[in-house]
C-alpha positions in Angstrom: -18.1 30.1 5.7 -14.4 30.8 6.4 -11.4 31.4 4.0 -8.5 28.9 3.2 -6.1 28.4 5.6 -3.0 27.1 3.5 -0.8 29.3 1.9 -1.5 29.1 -1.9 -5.0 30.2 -1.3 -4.3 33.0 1.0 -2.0 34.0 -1.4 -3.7 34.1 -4.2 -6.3 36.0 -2.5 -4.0 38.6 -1.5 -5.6 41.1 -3.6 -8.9 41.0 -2.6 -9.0 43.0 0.4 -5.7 45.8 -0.5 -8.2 48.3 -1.5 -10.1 48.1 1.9 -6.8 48.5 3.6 -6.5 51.9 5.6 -4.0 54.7 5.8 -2.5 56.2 8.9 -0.3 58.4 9.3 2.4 58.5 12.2 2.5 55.4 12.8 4.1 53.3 15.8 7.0 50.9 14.6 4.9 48.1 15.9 1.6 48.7 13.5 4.1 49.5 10.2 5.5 46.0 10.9 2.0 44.6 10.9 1.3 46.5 8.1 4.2 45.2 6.1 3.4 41.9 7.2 0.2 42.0 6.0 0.7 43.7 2.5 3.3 40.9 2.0 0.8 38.4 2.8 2.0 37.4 5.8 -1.2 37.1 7.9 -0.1 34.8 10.8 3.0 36.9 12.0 0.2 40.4 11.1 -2.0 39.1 13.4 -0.1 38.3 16.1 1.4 41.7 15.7 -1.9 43.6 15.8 -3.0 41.7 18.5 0.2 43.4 20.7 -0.2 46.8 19.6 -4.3 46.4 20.1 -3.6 45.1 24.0 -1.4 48.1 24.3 -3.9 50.6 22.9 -5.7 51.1 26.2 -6.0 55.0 26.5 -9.1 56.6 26.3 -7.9 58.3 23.2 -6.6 55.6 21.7 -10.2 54.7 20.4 -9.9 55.5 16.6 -6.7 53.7 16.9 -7.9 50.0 18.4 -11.2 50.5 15.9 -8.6 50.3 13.1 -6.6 48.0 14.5 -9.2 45.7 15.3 -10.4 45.9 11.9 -7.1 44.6 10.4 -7.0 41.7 13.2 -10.2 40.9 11.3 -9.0 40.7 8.4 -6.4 38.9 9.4 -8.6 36.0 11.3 -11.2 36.1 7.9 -7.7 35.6 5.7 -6.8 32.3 8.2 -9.7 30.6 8.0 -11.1 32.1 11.7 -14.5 33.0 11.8 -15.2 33.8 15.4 -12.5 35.6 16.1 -13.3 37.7 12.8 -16.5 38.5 13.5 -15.2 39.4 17.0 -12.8 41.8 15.7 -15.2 43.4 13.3 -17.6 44.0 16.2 -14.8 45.6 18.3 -13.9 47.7 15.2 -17.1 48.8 14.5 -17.7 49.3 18.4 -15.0 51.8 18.2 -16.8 54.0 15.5 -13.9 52.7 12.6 -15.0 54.9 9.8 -14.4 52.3 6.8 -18.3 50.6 6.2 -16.6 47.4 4.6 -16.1 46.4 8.3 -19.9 46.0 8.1 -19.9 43.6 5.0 -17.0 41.6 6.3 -19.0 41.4 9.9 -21.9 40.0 7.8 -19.1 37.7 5.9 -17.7 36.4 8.8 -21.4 35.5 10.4 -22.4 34.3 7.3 -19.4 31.6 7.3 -20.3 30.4 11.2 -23.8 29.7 9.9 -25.1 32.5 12.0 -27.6 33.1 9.0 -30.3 35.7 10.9 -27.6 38.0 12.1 -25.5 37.6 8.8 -28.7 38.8 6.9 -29.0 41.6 9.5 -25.4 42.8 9.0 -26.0 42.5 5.3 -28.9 44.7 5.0 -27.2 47.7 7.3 -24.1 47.8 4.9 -26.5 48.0 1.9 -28.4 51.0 3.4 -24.9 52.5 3.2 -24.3 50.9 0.0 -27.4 49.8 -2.0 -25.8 48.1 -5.4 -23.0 46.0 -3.6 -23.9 43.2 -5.6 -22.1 40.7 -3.0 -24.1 42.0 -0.4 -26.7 41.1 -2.7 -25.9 37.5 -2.8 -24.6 37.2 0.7 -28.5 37.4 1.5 -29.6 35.2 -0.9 -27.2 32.6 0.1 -28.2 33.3 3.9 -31.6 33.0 2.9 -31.1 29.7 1.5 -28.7 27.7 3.5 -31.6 26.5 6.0 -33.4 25.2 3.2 -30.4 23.4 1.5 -29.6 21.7 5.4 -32.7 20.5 5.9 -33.8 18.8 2.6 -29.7 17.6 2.5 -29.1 15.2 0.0 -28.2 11.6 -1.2 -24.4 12.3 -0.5 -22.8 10.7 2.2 -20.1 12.7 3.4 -17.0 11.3 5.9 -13.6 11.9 7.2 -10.8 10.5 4.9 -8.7 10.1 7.6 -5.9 8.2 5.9 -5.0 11.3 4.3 -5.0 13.9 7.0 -2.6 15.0 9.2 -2.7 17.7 12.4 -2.4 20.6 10.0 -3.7 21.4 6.1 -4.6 18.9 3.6 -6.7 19.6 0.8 -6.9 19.4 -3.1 -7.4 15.8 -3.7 -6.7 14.7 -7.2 -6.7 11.0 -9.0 -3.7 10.4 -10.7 -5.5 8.8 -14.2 -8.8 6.9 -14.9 -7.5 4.2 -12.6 -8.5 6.4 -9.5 -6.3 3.9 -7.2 -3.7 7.0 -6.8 -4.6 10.1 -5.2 -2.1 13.0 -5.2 -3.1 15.8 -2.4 -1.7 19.1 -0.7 -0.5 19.2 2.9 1.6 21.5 5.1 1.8 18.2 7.5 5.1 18.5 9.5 6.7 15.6 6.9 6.7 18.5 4.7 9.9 18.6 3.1 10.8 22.2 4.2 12.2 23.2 7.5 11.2 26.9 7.7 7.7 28.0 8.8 5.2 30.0 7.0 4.4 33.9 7.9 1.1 33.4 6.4 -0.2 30.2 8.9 2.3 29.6 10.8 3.0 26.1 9.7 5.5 24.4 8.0 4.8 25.2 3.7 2.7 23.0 2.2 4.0 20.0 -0.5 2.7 17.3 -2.6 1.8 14.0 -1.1 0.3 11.2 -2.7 -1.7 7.4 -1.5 -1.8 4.4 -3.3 -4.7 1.8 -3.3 -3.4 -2.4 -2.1 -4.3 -5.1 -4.0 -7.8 -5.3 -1.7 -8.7 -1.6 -2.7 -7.2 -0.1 0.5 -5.5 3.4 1.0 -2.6 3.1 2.1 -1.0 6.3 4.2 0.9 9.0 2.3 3.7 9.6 1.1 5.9 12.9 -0.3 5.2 12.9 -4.1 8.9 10.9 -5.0 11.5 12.8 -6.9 12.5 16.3 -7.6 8.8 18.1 -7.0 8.8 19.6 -3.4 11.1 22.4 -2.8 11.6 24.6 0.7 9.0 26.7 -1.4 5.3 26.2 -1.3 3.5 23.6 -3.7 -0.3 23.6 -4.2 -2.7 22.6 -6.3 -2.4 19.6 -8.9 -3.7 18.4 -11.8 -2.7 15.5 -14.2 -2.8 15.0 -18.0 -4.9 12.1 -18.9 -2.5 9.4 -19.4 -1.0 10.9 -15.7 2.3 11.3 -16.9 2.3 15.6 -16.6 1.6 17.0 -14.0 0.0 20.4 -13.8 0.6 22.0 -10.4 0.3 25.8 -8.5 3.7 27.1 -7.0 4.7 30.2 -5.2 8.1 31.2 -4.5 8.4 34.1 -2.0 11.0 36.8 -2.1 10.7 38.9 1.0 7.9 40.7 -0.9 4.0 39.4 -2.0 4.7 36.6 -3.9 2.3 35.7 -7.0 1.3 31.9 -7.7 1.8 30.4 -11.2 1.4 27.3 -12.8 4.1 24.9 -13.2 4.5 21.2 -15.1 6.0 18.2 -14.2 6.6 15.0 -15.7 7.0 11.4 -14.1 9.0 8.7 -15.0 9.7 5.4 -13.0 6.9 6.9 -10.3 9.5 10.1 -10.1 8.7 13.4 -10.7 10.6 16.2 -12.6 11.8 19.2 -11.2 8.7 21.7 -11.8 9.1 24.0 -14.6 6.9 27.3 -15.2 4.0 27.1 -17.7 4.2 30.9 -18.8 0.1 31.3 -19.8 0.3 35.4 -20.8 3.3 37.7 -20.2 1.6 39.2 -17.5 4.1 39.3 -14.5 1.1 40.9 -12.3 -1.6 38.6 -12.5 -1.9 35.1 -10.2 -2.4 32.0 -12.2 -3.6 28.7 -9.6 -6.1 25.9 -9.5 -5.0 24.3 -13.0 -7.3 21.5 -14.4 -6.9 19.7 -17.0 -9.8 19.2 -19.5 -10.6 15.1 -19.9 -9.2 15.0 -23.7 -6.1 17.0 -22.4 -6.1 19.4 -24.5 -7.7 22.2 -22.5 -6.1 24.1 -19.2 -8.5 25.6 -16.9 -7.0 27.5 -14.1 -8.1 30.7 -11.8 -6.5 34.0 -12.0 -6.8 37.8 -11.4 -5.9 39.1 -14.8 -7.9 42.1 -16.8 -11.1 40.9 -18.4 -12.5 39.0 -15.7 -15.5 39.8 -13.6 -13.9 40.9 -11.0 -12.1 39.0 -7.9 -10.8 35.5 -8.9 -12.4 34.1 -12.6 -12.1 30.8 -14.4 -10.2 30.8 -17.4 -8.8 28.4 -19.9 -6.0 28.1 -22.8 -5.2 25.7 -25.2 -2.3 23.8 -23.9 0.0 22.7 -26.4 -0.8 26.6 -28.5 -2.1 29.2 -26.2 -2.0 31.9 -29.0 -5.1 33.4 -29.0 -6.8 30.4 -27.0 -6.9 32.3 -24.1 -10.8 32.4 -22.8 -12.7 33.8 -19.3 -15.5 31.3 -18.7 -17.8 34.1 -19.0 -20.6 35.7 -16.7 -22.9 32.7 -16.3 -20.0 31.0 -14.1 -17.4 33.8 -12.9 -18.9 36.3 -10.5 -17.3 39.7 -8.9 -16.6 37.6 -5.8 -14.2 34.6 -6.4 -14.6 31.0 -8.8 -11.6 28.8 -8.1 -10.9 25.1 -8.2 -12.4 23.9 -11.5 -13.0 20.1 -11.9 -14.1 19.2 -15.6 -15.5 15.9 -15.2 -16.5 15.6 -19.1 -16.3 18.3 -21.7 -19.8 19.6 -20.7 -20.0 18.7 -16.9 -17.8 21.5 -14.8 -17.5 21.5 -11.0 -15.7 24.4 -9.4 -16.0 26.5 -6.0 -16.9 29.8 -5.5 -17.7 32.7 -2.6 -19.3 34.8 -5.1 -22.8 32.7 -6.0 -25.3 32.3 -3.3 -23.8 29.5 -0.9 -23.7 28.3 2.4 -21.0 30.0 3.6 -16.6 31.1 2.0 -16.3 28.5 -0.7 -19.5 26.6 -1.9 -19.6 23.7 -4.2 -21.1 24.2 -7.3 -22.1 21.8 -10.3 -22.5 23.5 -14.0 -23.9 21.5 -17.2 -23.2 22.3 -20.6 -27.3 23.1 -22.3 -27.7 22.8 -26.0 -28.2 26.8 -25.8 -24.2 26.8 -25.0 -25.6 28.4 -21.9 -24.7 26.9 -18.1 -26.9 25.3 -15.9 -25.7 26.2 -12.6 -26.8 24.6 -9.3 -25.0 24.5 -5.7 -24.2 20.7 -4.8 -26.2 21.6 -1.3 -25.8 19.6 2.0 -23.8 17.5 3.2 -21.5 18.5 0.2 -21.2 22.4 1.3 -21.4 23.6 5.0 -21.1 27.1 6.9 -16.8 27.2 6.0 -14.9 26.4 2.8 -15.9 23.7 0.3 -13.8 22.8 -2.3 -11.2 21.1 -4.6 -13.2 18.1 -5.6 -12.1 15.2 -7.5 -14.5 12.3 -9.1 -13.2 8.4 -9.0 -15.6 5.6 -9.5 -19.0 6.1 -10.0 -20.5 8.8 -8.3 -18.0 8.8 -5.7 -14.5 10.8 -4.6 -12.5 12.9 -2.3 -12.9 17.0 -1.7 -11.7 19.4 0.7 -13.0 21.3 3.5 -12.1 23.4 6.4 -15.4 22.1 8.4 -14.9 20.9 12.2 -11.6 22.5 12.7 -11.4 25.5 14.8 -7.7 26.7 14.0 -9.4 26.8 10.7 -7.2 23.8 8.6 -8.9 22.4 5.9 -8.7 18.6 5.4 -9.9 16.0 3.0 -13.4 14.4 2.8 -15.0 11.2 1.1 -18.1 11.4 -0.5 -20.4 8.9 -2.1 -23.7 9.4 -4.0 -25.6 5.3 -3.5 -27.7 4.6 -6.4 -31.0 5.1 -5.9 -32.7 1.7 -4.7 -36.0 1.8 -7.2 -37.8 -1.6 -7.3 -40.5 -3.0 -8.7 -42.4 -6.1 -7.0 -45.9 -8.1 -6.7 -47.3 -11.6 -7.8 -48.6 -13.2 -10.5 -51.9 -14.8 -9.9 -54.6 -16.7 -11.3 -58.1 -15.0 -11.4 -58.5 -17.5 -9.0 -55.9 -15.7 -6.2 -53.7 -19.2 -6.7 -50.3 -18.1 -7.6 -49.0 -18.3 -11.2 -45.4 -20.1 -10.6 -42.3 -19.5 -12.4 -44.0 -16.9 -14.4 -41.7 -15.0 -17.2 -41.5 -11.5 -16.7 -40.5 -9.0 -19.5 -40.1 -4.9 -18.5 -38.8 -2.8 -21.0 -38.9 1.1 -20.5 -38.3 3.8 -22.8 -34.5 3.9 -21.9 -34.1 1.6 -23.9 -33.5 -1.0 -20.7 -35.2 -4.5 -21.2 -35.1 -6.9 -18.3 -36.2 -10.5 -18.3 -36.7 -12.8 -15.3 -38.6 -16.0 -14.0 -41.0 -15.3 -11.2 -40.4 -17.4 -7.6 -42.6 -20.5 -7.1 -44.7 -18.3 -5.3 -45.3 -16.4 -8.0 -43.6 -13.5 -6.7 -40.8 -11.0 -8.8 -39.0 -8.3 -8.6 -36.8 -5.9 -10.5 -34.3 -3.1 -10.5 -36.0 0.3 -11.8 -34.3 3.4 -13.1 -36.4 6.9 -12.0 -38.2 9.0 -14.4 -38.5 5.9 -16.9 -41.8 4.8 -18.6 -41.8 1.0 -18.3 -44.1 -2.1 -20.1 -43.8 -5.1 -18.8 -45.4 -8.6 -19.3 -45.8 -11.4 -18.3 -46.8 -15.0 -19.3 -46.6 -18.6 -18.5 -47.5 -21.7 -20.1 -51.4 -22.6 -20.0 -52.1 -18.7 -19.3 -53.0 -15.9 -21.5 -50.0 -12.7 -21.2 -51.0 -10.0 -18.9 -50.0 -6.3 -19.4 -49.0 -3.5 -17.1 -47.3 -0.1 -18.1 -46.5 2.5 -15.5 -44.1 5.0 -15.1 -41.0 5.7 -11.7 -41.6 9.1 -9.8 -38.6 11.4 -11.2 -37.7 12.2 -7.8 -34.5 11.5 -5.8 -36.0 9.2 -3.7 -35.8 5.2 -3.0 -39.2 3.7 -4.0 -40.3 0.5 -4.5 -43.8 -0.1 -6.7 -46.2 -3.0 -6.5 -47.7 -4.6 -9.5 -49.7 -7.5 -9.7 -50.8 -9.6 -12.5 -53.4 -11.5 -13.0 -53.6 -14.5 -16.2 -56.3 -16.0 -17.2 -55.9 -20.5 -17.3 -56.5 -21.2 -20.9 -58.1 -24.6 -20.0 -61.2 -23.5 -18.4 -63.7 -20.1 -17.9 -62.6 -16.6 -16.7 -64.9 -14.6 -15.3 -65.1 -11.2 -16.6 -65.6 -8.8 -13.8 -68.3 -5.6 -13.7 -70.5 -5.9 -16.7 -73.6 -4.8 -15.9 -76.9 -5.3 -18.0 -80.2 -3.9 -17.6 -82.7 -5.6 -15.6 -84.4 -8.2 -17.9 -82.7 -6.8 -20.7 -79.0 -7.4 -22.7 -78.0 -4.0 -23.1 -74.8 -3.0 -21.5 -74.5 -0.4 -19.0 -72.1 2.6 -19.1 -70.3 1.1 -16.0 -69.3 -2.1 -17.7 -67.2 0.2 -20.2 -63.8 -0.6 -18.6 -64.0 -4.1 -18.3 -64.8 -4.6 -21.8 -61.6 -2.3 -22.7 -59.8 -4.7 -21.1 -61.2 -7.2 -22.8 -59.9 -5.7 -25.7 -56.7 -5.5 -24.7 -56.3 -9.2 -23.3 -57.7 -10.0 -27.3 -55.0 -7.4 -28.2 -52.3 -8.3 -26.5 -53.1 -12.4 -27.2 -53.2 -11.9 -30.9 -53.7 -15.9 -31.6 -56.7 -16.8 -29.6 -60.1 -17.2 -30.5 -62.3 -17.3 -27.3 -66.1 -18.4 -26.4 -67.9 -15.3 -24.9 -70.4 -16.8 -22.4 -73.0 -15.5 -20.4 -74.6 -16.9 -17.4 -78.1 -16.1 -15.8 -79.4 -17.0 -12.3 -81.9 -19.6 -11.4 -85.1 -17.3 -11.9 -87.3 -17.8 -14.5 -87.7 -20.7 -17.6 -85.3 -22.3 -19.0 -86.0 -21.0 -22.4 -86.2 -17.4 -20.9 -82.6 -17.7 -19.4 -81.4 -19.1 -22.0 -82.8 -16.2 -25.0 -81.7 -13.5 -22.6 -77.8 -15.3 -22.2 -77.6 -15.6 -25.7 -78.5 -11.9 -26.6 -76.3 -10.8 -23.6 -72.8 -12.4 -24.8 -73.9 -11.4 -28.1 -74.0 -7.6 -26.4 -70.5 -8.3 -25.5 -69.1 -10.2 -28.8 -70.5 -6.5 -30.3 -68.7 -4.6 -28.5 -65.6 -5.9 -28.7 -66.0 -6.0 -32.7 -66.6 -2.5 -32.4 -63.3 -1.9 -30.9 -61.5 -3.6 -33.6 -61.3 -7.5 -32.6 -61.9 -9.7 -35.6 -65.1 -11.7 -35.1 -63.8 -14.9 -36.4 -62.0 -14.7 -32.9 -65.6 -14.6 -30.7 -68.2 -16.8 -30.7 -71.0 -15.8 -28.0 -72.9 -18.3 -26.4 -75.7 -18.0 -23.9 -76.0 -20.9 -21.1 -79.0 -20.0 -19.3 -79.0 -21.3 -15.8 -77.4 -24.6 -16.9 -74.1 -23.9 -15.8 -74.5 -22.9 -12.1 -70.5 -21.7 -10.6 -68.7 -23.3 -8.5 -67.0 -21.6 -5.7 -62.9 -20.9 -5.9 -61.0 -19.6 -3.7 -60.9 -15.9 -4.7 -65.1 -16.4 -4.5 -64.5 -17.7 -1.1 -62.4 -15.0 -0.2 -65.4 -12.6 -0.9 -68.3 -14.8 0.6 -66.8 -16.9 3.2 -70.2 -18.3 4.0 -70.0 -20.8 0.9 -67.1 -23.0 1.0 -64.7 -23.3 -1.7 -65.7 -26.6 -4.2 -69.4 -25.5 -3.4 -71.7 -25.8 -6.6 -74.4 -23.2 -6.4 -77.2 -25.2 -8.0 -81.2 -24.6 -7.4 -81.2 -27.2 -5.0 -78.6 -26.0 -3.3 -79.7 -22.4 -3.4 -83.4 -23.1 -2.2 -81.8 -24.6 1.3 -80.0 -20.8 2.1 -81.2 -17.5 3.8 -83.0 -15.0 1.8 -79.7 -12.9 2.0 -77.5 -15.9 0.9 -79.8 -16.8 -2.1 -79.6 -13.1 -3.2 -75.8 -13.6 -2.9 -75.5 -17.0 -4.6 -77.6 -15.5 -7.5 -75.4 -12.9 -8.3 -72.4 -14.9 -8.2 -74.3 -17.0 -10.5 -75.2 -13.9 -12.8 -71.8 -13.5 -14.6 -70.4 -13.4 -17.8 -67.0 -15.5 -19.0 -64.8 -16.1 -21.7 -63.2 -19.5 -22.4 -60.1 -19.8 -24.8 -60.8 -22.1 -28.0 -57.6 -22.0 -29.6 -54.2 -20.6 -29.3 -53.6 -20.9 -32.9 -55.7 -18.4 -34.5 -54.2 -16.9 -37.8 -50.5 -18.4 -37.6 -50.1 -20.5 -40.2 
């Protein structure tokens, strides 16, 4: 987690650390110039100074002097984005005894921002025996605590170098010109920068506004300064645009030879030129720092950061109404700003915010965070996790098609630059697949298919010759789908997709019954000798039901078949009395009987193997007729089997008409 390197960040972060600053008397010309440097922001030229007078300071009782000097080295490196070197210098300054216990917190910081997570915890929890309430210490933890977590699960995001845009030194603060999102405006200290003079804060050249178009094939092309009268020898920083893209909204500081204070300035374009900036005076506050303007998506709203009274402390999000800031003015409240520091707000739509911030539990500096509007009027608040948010500084994001864009991040740079980053969310690849069937295991072809889920999607498709499908799936959607085909009775599934972030793919099968000849019914069970139905057969009979419901126009011959045991007239009572059983039931359950008509067939009818019979007693070959005669000349285990294949109950479709006309 390391701090911003560019200049409009450092500045604006100027004063977070003056009250920690210490005061020594007597004083060697060297250290006041340091000092100077450093109250005036200057933390490149500071720390090169420190770093002299600290080499020098080698007498034994120079001790309490290198401890403090070390200290404000620290500083220094945490201000320009330096991590090891920080948490070096804090060690060294708290080594030498230094007095002040922040150095312990901002060790902790600075291990907290190299994604040393155990030690950062360890630093942590020293400084809040000294200091038990520090509510950032407080959070420090919890963000240390759960980083590992956050790595490990990761996250859909794919996360890569936008290499197009970045240069040797600082770019960062992508923003989309308009709706378009085939212009991208950005922030770069890159030595095309328009100034010639370098910065005291990073040692670069200052930082301007370039910008990338998009060819004709969806390419980014390389950048270019933003055209017209909009980069100065001063420093320009972040933009943001009005929704047509003809203002621009953009963070500018002007030094002096003292701490200079960021504000907002506008801009408008015309012909693909841009007007000389001119201030956007928010209060009348001369104190304060405004930055990070965004502009809400109906363009009426200006979010920005700033340090002004009222906030939580630190850096806070605020907003005015742009075209009459009289008594518009608003801090975004306690649910988002924190006493550390929010910056960078992104409003994607009117409820949907994305900002940074140091001061929630994160991963390390600047985190990534994601807050939705609730019906309550209350945030919902969650950090955007890994790859999204690493160990350094994570911010300035901007959102282009889909759920895709460009942010910023100082990650896999050791002088601590930040640089711009591509990320893309895929949809989630949810399918649904199987085959429709006969109840004969012979494939069903050119089915049609029908899902509709409670999203109010509906989908309708032929099935392959193989009887095979497949659709697209949304997650957490409850889905029915049918299907049907001509000469078959409609079959029904309903299921519901897993809610989870996941790919998944589901298999579903169905299986139609042939309207031109007999369907076995599967597991109903009768009592020996007798027609009653057994409490197991209770779910094939529901489904009888629903084929009957969901085929409201049939009317069907319930049949039941015995074995070859026993008289004719005895098989052919106890069939009878069975399918009646079963034409009962199903009348129970609300099926009209003018649709069923039982019939008992004794052992007259003995089946025929199919394939799917086949399939489960390959010892009798599919077309076999299981007569008597046929029977007698088996096994005593393959007559038991035949029997039972024999002992089965069926339904066979009479009409298709019933109750239309």
């Amino acid at each position: 987690m390391k701090i911003m390197k560019h200049i409009i960040r450092l500045l604006i972060a100027v004063f977070v650390l003056s009250a920690a600053l210490p005061v020594t008397s007597c004083k060697s010309a060297k250290l006041r110039d340091a000092d100077e440097a450093f109250d005036r922001g200057e933390y490149y030229d500071a720390a090169v100074i420190y770093r002299k007078v600290y080499n020098r300071l080698k007498k034994r009782e120079d001790r309490w002097q290198r401890g403090e000097v070390a200290y404000m080295m620290g500083l220094c490196h945490l201000k320009l984005n330096q991590g090891s070197r920080a948490s070096a210098a804090f060690q060294n300054a708290i080594r030498y005894e230094y007095e002040d216990s922040m150095a312990i917190f901002y060790l902790a910081q600075a291990l907290h921002r190299e994604g040393k997570y155990a030690q950062a915890i360890e630093q942590y929890n020293k400084f809040l025996e000294l200091r038990p309430n520090y509510w950032l210490a407080k959070q420090g933890i919890r963000g240390c605590q759960l980083a590992p977590k956050w790595k490990e699960e990761g996250s859909r995001y794919i996360v890569k170098s936008a290499k197009i845009f970045n240069s040797r030194r600082a770019d960062f603060c992508p923003m989309f010109l308009d709706a378009n999102a085939d212009q991208l405006y950005f922030t770069s200290s890159t030595e095309k920068a328009t100034g010639t003079a370098k910065s005291e804060i990073t040692g670069t050249k200052k930082s301007d506004v370039f910008f990338s178009k998009q060819n004709e094939k969806g390419q980014w092309q390389r950048p270019e300064p933003a055209e017209g009268e909009l980069n100065t020898e001063h420093d320009e920083g972040v933009t943001a645009f009005s929704p047509d893209g003809t203002k621009m909204y953009l963070a500018k500081a002007i030094r002096k030879n003292a701490p200079s204070s960021v504000e907002i300035y506008t801009s408008t374009r015309s012909e693909a030129k841009w007007s000389a900036p001119q201030k956007f005076e928010i209060t009348a506050d001369t104190l304060s720092v405004y930055g990070d303007p965004a502009v809400s998506p109906d363009g009426k709203w200006l979010y920005f950061a700033s340090d002004m009274p009222g906030g939580q402390g630190g850096l806070d999000l605020w907003r005015v109404n742009i075209s009459d800031k009289r008594g518009t003015l608003i801090n975004l409240g306690d649910q988002i700003n924190t006493p550390g520091n929010e910056r960078f707000p992104y409003l994607r739509t009117d409820s949907l915010l994305y900002f940074a911030s140091d001061g929630h539990p994160g991963m390390g500096g600047l985190d990534l965070y994601r807050a939705a509007m609730q019906p309550s009027g209350k945030w919902f608040i969650e950090n955007m996790g890994a790859p999204m948010n690493s160990p350094d500084d994570d911010f300035g994001i901007t959102y282009g098609k889909g759920e895709s864009g460009f942010f910023s991040s100082n990650r896999g740079d050791a002088r601590g630059y930040d640089h711009i980053f591509s990320f893309e969310k895929p949809d989630l690849k949810i399918w649904i697949s199987g085959y429709v069937l006969d109840k004969d295991d012979e494939p069903v072809p050119n089915a049609v298919i029908r899902i509709v889920g409670d999203d109010g999607s509906n989908q309708k498709a032929a099935g392959k010759p193989d009887g095979s499908f497949r659709f697209d799936l949304q997650r957490g959607v409850r889905y029915v789908m049918l299907a049907g085909a001509e000469g078959y009775l409609n079959g029904k599934q309903e299921f519901a997709s897993d809610p989870d972030e996941a790919d998944a793919e589901y298999g579903v099968d169905f299986v139609l019954a042939a309207i031109n000849k007999p369907q076995v019914v599967e597991n109903i069970f009768y009592d020996y000798d007798k027609a009653s139905l057994r409490p197991e057969s209770k779910q094939a009979l529901d489904e009888m039901v629903q084929v009957m419901n969901d085929n409201p126009h049939i009317a069907i011959e319930m049949a039941a078949h015995t074995d070859r045991v026993g008289s004719d007239q005895y098989n052919d009572n106890l069939s009878q009395r069975r399918a009646k059983s079963v034409v009962d039931y199903l009348v129970a359950h609300g099926i009209s009987p003018d649709r069923l008509q039982p019939h008992g067939y004794g052992k007259k009818r003995p089946k025929t193997v199919t394939k799917r019979i086949n399939k489960q007693y390959p010892q009798f070959a599919e077309g076999t007729e299981l007569t008597e005669e046929f029977v007698m000349t088996l096994s005593e285990e393959d007559r038991a089997a035949a029997d039972q294949i024999n002992r089965r109950t069926e339904f066979q479709v009479l009409t298709t008409t019933y109750d239309m006309y």
